[in-house]
C-alpha positions in Angstrom: 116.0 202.7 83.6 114.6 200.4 80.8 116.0 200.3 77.4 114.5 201.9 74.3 113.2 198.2 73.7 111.4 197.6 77.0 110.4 201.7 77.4 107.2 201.4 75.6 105.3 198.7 77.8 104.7 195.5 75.3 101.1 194.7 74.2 98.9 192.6 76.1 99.0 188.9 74.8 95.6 189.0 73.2 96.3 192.9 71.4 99.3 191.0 70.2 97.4 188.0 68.6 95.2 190.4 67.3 97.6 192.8 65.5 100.0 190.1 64.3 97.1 187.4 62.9 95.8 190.6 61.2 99.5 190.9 59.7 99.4 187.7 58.6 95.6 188.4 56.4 97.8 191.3 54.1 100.6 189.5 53.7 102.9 186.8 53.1 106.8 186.5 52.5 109.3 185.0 50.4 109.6 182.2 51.9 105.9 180.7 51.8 105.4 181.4 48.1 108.4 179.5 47.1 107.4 176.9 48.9 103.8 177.2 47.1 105.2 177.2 44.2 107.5 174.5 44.8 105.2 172.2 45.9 102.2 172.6 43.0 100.4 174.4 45.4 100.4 177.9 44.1 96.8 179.1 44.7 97.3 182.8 43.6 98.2 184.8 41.0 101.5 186.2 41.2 102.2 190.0 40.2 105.0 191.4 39.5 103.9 195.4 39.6 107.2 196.7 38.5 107.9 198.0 35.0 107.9 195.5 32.3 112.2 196.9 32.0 112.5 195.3 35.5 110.5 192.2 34.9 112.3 191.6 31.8 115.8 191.6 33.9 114.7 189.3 36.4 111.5 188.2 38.3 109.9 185.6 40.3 109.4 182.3 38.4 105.7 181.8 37.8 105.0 185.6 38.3 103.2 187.6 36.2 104.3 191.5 35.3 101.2 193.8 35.9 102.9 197.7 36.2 100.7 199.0 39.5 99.5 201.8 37.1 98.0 199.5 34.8 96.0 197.7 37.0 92.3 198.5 36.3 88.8 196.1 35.6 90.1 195.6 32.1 93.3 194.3 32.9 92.4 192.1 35.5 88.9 190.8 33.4 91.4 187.7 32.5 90.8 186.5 36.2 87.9 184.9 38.3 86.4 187.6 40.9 88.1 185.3 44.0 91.4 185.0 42.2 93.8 186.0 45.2 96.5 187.9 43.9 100.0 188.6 45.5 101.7 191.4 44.3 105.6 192.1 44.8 107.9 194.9 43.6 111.7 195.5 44.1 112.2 195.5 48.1 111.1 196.7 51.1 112.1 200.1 49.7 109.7 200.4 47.0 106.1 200.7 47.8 104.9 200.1 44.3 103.3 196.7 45.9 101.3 198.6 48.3 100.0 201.1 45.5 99.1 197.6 43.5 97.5 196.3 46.7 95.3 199.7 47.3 94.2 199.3 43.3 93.3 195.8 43.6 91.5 196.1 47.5 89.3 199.0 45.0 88.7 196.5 42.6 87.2 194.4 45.4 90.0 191.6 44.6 91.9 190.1 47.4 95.1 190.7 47.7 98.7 189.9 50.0 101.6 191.5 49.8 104.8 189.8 49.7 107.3 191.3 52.1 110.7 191.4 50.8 110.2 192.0 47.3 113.0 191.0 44.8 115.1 191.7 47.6 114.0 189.4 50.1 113.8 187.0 47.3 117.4 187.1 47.0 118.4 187.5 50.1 116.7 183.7 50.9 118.6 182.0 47.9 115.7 182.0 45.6 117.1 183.0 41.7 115.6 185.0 39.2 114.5 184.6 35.8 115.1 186.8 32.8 113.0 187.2 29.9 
């Protein structure tokens, strides 16, 4: 009998191109926005969408703190319509990133979500900063 792994027959190779370049078009992890930013080559707005009592204790350098429940036209009227924004919030057990993602895709603003949060963050050596 098959494990638990190989049970469920694996997609065919071109369902799984599909569904994992589609991955890659709502989000992006730790890992390439450091290096973004590391490199000069940060072509996004980062958003912190965590209270501003979280932020304050520790974020991503170069991020910006946006509470998802304040995102709305007039807070994001400081941006150009293409401005691609990529929104983060305390780990992979927090969804307050997709709620920021669902308000921004509404607002017709593109949007990634970086997987990992603050904890994936940390996990890959990357520090904090504190206000």
């Amino acid at each position: 009998m098959p494990s638990a792994v190989a049970r469920p027959k694996a997609a065919c190779s071109q369902a799984a191109l599909d569904h994992f370049t589609s991955l890659l078009t709502f989000e992006t992890d730790c890992w390439d926005v450091n290096h973004a930013i590391s490199n000069g080559r940060k072509d996004f707005v980062l958003l912190d969408v965590r209270a501003e009592v979280l932020f304050d204790k520790g974020h991503l350098c170069d991020s910006e703190n946006l509470p998802h429940h304040k995102i709305n036209e007039e807070t994001l009227s400081a941006y150009p319509d293409g401005s691609l924004f990529v929104v983060y919030c305390a780990g992979p057990h927090c969804n307050g990133a997709d709620k920021a993602a669902v308000k921004l895709a509404t607002l017709g603003r593109p949007v990634k979500k970086m997987i990992g949060g603050v904890t994936g963050w940390l996990d890959e050596g990357f520090k904090l900063e504190a206000r």
